[in-house]
C-alpha positions in Angstrom: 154.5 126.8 74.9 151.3 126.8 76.9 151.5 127.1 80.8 148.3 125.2 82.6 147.7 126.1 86.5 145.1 124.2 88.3 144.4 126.4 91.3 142.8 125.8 94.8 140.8 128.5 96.2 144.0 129.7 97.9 145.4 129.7 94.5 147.8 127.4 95.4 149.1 125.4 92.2 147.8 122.2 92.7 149.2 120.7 89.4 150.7 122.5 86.1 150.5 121.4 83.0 153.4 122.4 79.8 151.9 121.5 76.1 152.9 123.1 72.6 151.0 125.4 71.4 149.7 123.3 68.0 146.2 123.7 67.7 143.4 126.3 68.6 141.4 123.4 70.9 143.8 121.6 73.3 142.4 119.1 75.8 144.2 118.9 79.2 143.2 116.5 82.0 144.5 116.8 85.8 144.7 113.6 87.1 143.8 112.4 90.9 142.2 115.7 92.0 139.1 115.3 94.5 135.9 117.0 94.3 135.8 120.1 95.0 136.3 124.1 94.0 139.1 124.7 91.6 140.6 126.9 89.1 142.2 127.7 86.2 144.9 129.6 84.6 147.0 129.8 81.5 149.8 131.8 79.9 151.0 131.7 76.6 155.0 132.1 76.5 155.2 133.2 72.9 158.9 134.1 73.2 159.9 130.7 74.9 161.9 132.1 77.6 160.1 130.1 80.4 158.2 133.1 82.0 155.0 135.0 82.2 156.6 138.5 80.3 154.9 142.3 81.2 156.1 145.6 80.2 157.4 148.3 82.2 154.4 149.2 83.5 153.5 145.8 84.8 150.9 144.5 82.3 150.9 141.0 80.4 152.8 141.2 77.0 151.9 137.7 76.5 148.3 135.7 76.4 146.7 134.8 79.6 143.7 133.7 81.0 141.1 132.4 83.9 138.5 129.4 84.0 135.4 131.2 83.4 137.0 133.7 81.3 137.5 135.4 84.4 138.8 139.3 83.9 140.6 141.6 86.4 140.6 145.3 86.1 144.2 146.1 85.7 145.1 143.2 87.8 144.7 139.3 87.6 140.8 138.3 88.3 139.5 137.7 91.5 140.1 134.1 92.6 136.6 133.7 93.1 135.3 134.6 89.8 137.2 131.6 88.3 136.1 129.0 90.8 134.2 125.9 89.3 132.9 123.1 90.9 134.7 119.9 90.1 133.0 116.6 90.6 134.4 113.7 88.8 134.8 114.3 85.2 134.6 118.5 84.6 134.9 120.0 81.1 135.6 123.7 81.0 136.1 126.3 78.0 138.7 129.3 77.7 138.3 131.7 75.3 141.2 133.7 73.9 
């Protein structure tokens, strides 16, 4: 199962999106969000216990990632390194 955040600058979770994990492409829309900075982040839950997993030492033992294929250095990315600007219809691309 694939966890979707849309984020506000605060990174508060503005909506969340839950899909199966099917293809390699998925296409999510967020509907009824005004214009304005956002962003985005995923996790993978390959095990299907319904929770972002790490190991004892506090890193991700499961896929993750940011809009802007934003990285962190031993920590989750700055929040403003995966801001975008959303005005109306927005398509962005995560690679992982």
């Amino acid at each position: 199962m694939l966890y979707i955040q849309l984020l506000n600058p605060f990174q508060k979770v503005i909506q969340q999106k839950r899909v199966p994990v099917e293809k390699n492409e998925l296409i999510i829309s967020f509907e009824r969000v005004m214009s304005g900075k956002y962003a985005v982040r995923y996790f993978q839950d390959e095990n299907g216990n319904g929770k972002f997993d790490r190991n004892f030492m506090g890193l991700p033992k499961e896929r993750w990632g940011y809009s802007n294929d934003a990285k962190g250095n031993m920590s989750a990315p700055r929040i403003e390194d995966a801001l975008f600007d959303f005005k109306a219809t927005t398509t962005i691309v995560i690679n992982k």
